[in-house]
PDBQT receptor file of N, H, CA, C and O in Angstrom, charges set to zero:
ATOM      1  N   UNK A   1       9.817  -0.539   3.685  1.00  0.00    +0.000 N 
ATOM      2  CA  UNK A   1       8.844  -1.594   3.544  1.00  0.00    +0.000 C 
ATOM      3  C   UNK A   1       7.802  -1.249   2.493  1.00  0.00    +0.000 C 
ATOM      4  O   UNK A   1       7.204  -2.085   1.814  1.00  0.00    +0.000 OA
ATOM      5  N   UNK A   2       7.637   0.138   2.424  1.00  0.00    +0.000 N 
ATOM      6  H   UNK A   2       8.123   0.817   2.975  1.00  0.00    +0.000 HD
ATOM      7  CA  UNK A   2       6.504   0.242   1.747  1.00  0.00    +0.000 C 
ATOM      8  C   UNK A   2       7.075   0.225   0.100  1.00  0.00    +0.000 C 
ATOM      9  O   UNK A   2       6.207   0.037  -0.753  1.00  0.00    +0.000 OA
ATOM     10  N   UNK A   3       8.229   0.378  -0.278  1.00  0.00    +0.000 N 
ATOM     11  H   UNK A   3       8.934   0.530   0.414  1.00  0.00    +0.000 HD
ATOM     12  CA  UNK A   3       9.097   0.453  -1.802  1.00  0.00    +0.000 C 
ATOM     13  C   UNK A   3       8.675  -1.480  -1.668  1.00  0.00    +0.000 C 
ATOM     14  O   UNK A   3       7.845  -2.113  -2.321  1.00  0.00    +0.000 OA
ATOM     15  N   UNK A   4       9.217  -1.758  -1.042  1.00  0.00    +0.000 N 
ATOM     16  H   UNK A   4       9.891  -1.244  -0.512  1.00  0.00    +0.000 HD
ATOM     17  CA  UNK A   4       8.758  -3.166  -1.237  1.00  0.00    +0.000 C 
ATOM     18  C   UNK A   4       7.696  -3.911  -1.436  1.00  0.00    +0.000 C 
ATOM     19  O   UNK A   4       7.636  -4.902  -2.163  1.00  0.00    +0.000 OA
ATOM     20  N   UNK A   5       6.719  -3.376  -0.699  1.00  0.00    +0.000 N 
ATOM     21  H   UNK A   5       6.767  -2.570  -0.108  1.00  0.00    +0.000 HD
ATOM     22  CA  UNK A   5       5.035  -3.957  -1.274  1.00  0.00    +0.000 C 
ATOM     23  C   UNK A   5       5.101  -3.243  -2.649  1.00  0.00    +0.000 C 
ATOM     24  O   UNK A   5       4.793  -3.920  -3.630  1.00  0.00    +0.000 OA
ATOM     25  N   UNK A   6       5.440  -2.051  -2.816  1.00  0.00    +0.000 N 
ATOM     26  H   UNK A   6       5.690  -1.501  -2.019  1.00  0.00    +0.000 HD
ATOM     27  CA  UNK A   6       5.457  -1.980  -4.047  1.00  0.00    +0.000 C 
ATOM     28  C   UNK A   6       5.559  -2.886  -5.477  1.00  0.00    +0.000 C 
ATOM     29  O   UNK A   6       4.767  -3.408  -6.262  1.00  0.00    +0.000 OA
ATOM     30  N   UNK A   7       7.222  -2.730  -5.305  1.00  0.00    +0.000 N 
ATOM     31  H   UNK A   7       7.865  -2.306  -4.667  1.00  0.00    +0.000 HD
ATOM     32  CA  UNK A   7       8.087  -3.794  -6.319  1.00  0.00    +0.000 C 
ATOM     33  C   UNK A   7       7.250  -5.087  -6.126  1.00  0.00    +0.000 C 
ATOM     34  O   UNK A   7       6.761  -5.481  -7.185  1.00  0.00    +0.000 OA
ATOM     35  N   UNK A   8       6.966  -5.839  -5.043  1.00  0.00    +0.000 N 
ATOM     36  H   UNK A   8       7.363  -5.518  -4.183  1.00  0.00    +0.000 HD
ATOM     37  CA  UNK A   8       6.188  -6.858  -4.859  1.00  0.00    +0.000 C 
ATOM     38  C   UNK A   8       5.301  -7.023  -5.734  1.00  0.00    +0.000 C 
ATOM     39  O   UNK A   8       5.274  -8.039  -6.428  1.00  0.00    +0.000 OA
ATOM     40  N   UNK A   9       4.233  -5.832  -5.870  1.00  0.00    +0.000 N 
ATOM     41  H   UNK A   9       4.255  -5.006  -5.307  1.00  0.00    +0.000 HD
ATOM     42  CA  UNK A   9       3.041  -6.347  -6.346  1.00  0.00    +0.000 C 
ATOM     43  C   UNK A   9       2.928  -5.445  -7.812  1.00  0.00    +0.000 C 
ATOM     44  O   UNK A   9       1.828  -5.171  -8.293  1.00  0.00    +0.000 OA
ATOM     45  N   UNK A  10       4.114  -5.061  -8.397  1.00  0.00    +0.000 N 
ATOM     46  H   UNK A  10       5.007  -5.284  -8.007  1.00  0.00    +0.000 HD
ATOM     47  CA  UNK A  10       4.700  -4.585  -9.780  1.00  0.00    +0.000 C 
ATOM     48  C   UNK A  10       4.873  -5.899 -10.143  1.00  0.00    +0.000 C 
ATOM     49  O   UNK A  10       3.903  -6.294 -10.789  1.00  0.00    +0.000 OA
ATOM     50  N   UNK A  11       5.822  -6.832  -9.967  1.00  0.00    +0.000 N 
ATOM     51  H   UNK A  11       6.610  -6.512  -9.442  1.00  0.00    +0.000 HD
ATOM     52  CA  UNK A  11       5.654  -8.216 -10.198  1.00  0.00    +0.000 C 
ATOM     53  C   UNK A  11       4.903  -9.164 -10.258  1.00  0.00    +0.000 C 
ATOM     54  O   UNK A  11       5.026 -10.188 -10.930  1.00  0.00    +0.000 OA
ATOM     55  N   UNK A  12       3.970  -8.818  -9.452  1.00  0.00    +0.000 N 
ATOM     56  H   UNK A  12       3.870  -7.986  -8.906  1.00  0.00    +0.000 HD
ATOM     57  CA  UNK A  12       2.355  -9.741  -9.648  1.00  0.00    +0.000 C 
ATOM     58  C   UNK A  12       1.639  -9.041 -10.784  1.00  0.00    +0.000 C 
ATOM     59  O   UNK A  12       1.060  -9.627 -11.699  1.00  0.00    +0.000 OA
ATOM     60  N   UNK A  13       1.732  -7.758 -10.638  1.00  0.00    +0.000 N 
ATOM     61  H   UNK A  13       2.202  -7.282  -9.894  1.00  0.00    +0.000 HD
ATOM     62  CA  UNK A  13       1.339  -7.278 -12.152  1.00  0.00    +0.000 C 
ATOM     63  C   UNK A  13       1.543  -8.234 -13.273  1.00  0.00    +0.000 C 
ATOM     64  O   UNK A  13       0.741  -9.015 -13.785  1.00  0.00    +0.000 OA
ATOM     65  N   UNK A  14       2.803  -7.999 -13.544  1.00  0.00    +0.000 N 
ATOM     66  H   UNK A  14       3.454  -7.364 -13.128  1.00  0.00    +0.000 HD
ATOM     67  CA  UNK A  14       3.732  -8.517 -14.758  1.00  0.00    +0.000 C 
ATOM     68  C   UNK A  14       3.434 -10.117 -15.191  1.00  0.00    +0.000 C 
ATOM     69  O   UNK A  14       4.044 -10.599 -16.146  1.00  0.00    +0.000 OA
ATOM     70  N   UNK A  15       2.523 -10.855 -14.480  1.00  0.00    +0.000 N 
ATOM     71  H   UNK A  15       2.027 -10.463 -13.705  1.00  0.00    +0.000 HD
ATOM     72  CA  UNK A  15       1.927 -12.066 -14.245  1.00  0.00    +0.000 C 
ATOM     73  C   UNK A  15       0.447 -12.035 -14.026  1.00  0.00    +0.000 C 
ATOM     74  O   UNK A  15      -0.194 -12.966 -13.538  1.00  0.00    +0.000 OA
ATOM     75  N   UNK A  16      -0.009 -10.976 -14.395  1.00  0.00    +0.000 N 
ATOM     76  H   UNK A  16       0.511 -10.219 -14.792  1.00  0.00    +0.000 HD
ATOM     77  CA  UNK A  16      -1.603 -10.883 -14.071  1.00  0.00    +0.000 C 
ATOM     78  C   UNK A  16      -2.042 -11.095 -13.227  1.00  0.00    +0.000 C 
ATOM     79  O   UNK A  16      -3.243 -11.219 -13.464  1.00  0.00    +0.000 OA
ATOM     80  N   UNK A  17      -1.766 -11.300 -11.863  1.00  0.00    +0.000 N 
ATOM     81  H   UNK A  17      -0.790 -11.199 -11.670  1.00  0.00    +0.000 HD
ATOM     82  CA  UNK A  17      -1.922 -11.873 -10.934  1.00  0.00    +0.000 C 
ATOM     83  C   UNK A  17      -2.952 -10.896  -9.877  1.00  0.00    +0.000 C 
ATOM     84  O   UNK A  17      -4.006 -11.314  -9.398  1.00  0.00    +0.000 OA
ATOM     85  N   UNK A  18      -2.632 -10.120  -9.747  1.00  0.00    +0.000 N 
ATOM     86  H   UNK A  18      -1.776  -9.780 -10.137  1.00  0.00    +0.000 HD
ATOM     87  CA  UNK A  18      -3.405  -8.640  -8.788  1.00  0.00    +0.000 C 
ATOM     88  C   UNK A  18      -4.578  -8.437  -9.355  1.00  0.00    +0.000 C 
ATOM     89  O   UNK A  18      -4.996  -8.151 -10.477  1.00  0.00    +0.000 OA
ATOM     90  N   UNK A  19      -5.184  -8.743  -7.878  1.00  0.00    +0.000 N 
ATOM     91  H   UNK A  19      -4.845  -8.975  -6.967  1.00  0.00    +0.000 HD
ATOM     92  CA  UNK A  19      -6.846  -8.213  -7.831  1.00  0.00    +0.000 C 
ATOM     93  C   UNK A  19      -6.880  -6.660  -8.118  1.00  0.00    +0.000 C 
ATOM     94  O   UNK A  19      -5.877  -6.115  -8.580  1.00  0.00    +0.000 OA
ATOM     95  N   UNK A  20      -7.872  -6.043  -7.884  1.00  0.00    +0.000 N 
ATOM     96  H   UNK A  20      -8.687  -6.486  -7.509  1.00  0.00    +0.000 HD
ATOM     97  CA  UNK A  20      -8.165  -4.813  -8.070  1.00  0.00    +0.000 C 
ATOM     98  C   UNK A  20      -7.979  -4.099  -6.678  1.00  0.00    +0.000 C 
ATOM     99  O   UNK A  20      -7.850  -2.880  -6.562  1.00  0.00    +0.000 OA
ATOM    100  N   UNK A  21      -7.981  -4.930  -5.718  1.00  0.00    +0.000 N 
ATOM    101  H   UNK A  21      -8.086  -5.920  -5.812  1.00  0.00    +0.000 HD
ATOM    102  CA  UNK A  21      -8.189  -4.341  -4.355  1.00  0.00    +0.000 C 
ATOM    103  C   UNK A  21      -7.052  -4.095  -3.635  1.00  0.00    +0.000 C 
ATOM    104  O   UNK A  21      -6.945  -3.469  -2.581  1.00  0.00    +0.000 OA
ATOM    105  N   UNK A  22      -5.981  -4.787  -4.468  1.00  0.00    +0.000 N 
ATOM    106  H   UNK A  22      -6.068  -5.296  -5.325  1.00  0.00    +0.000 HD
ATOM    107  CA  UNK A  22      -4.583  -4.873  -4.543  1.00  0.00    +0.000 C 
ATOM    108  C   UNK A  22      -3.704  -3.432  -5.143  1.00  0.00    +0.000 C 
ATOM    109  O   UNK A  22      -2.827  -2.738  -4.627  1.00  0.00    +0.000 OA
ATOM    110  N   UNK A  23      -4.452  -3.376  -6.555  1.00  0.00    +0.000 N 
ATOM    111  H   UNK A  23      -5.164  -3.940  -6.973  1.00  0.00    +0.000 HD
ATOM    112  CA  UNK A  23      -3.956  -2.237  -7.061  1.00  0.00    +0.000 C 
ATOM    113  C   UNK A  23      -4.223  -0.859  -6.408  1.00  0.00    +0.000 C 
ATOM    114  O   UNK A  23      -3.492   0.119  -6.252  1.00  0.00    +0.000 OA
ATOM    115  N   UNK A  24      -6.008  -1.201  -5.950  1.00  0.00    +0.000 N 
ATOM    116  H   UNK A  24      -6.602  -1.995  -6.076  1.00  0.00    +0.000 HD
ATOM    117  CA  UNK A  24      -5.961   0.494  -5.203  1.00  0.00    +0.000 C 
ATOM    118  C   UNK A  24      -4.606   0.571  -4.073  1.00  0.00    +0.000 C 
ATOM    119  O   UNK A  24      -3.720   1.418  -4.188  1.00  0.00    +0.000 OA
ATOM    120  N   UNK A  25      -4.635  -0.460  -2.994  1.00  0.00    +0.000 N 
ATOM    121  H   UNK A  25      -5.355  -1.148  -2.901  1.00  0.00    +0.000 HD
ATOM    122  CA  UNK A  25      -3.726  -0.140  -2.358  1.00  0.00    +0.000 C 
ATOM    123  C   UNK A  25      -2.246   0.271  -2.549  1.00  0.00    +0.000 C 
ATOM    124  O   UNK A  25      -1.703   1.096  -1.815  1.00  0.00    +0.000 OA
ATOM    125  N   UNK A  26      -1.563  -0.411  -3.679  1.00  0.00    +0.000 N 
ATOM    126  H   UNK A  26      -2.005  -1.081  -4.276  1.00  0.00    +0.000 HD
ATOM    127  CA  UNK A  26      -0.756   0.559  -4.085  1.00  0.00    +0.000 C 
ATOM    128  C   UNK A  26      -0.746   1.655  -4.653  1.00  0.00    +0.000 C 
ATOM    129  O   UNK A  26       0.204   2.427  -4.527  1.00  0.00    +0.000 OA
ATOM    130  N   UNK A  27      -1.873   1.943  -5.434  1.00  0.00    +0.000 N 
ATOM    131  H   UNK A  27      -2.645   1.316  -5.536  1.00  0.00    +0.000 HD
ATOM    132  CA  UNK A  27      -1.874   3.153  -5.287  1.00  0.00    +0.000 C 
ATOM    133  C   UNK A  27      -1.757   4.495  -4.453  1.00  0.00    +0.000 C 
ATOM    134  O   UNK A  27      -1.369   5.619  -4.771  1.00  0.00    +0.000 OA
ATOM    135  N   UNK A  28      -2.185   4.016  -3.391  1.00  0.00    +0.000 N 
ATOM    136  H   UNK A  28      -2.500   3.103  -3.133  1.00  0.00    +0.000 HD
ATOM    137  CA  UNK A  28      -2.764   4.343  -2.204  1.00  0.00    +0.000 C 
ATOM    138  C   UNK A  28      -1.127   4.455  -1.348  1.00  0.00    +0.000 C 
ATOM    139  O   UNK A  28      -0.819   5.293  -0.500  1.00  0.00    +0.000 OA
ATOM    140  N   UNK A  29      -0.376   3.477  -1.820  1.00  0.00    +0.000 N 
ATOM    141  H   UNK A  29      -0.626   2.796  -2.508  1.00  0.00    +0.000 HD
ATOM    142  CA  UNK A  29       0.861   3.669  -0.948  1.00  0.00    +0.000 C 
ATOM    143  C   UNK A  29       2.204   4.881  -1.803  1.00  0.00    +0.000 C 
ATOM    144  O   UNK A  29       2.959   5.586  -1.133  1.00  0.00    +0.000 OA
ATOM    145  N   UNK A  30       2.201   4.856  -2.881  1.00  0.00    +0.000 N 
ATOM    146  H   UNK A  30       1.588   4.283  -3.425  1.00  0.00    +0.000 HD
ATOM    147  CA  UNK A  30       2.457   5.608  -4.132  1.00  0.00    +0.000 C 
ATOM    148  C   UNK A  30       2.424   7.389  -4.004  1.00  0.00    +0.000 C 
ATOM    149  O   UNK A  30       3.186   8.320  -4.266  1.00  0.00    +0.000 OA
ATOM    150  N   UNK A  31       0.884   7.179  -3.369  1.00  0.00    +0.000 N 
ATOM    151  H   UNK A  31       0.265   6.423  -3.156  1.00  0.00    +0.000 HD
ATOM    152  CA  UNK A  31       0.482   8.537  -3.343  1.00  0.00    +0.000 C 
ATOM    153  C   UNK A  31       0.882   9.674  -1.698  1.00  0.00    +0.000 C 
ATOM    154  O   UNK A  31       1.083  10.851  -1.398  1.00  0.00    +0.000 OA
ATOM    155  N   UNK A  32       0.771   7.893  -0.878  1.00  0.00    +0.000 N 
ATOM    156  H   UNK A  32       0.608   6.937  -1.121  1.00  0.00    +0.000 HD
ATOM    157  CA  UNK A  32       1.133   8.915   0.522  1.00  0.00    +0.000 C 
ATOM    158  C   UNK A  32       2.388   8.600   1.195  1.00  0.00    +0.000 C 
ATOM    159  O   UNK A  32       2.735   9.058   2.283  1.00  0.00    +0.000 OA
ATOM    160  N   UNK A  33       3.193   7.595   0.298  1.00  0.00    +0.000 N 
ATOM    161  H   UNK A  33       2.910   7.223  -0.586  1.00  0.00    +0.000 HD
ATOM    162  CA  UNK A  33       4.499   7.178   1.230  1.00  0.00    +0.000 C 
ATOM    163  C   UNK A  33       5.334   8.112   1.695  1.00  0.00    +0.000 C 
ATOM    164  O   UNK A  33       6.098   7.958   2.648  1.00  0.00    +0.000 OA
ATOM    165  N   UNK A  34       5.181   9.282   0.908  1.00  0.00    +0.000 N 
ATOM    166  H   UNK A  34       4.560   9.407   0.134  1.00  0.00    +0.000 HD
ATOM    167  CA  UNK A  34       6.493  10.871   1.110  1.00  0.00    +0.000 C 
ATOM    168  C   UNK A  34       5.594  11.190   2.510  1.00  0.00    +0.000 C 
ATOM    169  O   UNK A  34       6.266  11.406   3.519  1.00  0.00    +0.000 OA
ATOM    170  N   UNK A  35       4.398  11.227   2.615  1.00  0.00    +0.000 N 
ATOM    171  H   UNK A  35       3.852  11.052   1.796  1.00  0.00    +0.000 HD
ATOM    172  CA  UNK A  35       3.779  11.888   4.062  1.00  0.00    +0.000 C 
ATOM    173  C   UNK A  35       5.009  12.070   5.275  1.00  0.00    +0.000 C 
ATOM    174  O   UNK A  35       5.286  13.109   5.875  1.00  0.00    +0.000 OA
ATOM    175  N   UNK A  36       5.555  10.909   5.407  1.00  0.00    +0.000 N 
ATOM    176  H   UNK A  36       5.330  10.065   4.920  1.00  0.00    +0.000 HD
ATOM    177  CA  UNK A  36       6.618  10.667   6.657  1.00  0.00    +0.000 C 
ATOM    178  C   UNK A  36       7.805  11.832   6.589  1.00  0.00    +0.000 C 
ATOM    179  O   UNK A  36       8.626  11.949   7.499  1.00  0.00    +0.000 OA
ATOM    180  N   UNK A  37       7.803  12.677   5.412  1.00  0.00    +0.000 N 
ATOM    181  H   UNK A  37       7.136  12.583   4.673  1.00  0.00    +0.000 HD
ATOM    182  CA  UNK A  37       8.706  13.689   5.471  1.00  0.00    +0.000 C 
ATOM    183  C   UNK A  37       8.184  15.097   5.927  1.00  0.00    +0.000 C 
ATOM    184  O   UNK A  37       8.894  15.966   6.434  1.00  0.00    +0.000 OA
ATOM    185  N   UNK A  38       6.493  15.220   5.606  1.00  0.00    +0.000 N 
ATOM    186  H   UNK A  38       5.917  14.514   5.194  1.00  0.00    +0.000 HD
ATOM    187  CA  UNK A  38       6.474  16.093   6.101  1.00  0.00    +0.000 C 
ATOM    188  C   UNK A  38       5.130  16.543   7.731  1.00  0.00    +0.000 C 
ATOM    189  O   UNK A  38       4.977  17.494   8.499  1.00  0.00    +0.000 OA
ATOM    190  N   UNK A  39       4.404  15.038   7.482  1.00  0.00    +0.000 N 
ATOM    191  H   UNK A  39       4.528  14.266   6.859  1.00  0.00    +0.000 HD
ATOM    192  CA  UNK A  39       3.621  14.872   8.208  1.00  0.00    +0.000 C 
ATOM    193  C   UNK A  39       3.289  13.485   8.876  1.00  0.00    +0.000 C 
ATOM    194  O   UNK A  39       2.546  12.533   8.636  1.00  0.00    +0.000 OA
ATOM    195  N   UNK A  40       4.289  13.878   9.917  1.00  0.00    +0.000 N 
ATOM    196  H   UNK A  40       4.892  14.652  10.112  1.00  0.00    +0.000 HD
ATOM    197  CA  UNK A  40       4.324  12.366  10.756  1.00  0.00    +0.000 C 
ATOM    198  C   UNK A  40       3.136  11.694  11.092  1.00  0.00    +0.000 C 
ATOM    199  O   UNK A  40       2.995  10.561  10.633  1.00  0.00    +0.000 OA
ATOM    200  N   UNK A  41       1.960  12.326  12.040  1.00  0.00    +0.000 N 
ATOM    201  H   UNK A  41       2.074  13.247  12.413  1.00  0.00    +0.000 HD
ATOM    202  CA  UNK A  41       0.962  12.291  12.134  1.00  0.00    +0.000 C 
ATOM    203  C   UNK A  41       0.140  11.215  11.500  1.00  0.00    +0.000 C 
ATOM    204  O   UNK A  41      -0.384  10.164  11.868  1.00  0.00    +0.000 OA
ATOM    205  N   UNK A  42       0.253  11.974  10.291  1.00  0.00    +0.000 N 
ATOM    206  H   UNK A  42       0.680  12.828   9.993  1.00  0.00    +0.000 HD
ATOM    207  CA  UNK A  42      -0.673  11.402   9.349  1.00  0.00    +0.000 C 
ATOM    208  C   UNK A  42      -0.086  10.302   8.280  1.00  0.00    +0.000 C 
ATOM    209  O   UNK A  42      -0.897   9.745   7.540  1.00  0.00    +0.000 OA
ATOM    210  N   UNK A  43       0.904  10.073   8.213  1.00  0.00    +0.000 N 
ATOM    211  H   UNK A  43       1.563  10.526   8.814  1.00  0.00    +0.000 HD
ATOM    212  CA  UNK A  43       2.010   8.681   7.785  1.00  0.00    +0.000 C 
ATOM    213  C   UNK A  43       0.936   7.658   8.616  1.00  0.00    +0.000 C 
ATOM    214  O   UNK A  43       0.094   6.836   8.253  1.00  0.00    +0.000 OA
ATOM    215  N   UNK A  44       1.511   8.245  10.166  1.00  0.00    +0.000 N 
ATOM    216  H   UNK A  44       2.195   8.913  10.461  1.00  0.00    +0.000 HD
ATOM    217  CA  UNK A  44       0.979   7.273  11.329  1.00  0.00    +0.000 C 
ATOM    218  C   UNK A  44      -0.019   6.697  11.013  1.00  0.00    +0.000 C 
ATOM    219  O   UNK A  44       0.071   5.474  11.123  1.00  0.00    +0.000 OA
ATOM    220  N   UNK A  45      -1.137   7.148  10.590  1.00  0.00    +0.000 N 
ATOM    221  H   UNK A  45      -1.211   8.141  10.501  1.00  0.00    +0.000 HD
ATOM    222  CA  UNK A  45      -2.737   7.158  10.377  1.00  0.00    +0.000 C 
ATOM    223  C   UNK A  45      -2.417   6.586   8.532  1.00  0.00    +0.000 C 
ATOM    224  O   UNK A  45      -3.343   6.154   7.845  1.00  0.00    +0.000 OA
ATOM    225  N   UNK A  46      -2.149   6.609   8.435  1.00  0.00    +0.000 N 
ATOM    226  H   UNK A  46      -1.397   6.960   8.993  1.00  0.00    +0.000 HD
ATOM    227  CA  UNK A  46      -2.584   6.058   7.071  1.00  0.00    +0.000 C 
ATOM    228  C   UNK A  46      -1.665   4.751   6.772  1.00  0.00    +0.000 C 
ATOM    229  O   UNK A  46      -1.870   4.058   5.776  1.00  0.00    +0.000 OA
ATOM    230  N   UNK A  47      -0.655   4.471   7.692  1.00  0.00    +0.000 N 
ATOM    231  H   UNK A  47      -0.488   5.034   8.501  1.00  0.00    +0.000 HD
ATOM    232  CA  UNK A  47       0.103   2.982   8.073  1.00  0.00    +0.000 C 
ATOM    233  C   UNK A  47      -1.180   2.448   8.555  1.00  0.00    +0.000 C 
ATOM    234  O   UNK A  47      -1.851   1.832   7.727  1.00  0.00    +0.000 OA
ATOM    235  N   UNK A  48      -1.760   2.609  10.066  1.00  0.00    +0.000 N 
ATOM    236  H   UNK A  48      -1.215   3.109  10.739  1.00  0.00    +0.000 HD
ATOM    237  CA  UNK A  48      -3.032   2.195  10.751  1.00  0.00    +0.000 C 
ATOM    238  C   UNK A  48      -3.987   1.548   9.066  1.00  0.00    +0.000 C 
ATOM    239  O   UNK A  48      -4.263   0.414   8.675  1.00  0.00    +0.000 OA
ATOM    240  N   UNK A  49      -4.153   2.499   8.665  1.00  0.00    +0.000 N 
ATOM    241  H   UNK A  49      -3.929   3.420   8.983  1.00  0.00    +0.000 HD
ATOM    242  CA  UNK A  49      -5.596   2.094   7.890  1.00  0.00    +0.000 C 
ATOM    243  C   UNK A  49      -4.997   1.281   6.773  1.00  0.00    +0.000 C 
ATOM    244  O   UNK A  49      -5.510   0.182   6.561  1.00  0.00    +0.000 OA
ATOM    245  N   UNK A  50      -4.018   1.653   6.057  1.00  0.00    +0.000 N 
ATOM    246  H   UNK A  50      -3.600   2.545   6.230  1.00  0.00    +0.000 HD
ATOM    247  CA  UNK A  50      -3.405   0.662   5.265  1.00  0.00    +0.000 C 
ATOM    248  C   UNK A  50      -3.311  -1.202   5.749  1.00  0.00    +0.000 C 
ATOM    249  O   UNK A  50      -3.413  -2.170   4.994  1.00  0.00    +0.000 OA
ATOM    250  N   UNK A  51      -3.086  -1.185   7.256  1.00  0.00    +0.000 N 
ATOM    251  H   UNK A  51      -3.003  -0.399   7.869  1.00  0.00    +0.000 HD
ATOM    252  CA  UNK A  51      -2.898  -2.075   7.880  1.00  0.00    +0.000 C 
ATOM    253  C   UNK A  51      -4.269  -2.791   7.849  1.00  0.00    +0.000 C 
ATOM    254  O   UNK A  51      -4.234  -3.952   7.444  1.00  0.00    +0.000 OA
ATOM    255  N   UNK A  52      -5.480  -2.285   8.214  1.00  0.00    +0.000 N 
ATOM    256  H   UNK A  52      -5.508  -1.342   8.544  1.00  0.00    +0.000 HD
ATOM    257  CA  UNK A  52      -6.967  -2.358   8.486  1.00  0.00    +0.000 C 
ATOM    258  C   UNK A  52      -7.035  -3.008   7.037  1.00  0.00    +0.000 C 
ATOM    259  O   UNK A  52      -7.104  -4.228   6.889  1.00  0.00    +0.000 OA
ATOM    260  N   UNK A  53      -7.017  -2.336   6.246  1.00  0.00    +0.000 N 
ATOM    261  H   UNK A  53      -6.961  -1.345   6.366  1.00  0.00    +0.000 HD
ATOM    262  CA  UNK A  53      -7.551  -2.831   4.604  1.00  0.00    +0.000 C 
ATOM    263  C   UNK A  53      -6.549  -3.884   4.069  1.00  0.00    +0.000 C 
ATOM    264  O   UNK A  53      -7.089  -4.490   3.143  1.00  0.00    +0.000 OA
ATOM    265  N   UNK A  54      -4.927  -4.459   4.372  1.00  0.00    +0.000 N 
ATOM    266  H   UNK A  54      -4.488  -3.968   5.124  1.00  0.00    +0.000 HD
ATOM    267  CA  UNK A  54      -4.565  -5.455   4.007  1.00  0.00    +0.000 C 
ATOM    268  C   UNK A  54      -4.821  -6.768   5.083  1.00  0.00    +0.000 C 
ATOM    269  O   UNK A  54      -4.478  -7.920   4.816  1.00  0.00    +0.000 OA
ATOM    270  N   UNK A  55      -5.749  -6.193   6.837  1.00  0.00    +0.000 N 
ATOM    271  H   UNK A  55      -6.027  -5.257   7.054  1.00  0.00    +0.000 HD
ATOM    272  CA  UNK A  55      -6.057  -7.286   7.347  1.00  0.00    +0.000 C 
ATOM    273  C   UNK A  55      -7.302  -7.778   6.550  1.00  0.00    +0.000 C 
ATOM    274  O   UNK A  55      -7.571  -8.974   6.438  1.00  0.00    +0.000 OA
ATOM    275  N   UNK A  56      -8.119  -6.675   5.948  1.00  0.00    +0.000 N 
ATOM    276  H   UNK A  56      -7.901  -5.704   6.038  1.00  0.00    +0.000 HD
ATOM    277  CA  UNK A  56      -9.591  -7.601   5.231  1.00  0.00    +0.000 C 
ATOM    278  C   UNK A  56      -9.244  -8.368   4.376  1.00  0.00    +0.000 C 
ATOM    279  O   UNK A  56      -9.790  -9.471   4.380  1.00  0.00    +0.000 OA
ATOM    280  N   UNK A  57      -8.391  -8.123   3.512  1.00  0.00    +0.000 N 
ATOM    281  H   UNK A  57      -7.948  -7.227   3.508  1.00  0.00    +0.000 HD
ATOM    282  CA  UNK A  57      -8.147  -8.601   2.554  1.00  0.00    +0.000 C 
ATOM    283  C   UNK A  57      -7.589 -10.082   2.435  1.00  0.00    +0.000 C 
ATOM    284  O   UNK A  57      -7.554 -10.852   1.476  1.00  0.00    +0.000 OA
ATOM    285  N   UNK A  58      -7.148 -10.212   3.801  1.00  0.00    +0.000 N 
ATOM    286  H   UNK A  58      -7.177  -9.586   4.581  1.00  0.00    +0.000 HD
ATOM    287  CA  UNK A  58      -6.811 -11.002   4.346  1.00  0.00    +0.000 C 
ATOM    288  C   UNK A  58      -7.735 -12.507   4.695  1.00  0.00    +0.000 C 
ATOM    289  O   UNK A  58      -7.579 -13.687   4.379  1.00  0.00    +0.000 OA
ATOM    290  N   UNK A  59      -8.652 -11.824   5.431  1.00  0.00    +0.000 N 
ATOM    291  H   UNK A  59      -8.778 -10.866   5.688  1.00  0.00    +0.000 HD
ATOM    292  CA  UNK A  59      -9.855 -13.070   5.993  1.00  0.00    +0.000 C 
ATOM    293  C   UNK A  59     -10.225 -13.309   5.160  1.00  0.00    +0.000 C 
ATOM    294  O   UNK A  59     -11.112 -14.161   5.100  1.00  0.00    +0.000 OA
TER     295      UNK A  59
């Protein structure tokens, strides 16, 4: 899922379309998606908060 928000919002790129608040988060997914290989834990916790910051983004 998370290769997919990716590619997703690589394509909104490519259309100018992405806010800035958009880009941190992929960044943000880029940087910690490998976590799940070596630290379950903290995958866990950073799905949670990832989740938190695309509900604001949201309202």
């Amino acid at each position: 899922m998370l290769d997919a928000a990716i590619k997703t919002i690589e394509i909104m790129e490519k259309y100018g379309k992405v806010p800035p608040e958009i880009l941190e988060i992929k960044r943000e997914i880029e940087n910690k998606k490998n976590l799940v290989m070596y630290d379950e834990e903290e995958f866990m916790a950073f799905l949670d908060e990832l989740s938190r910051k695309i509900a604001k983004l949201i309202k």
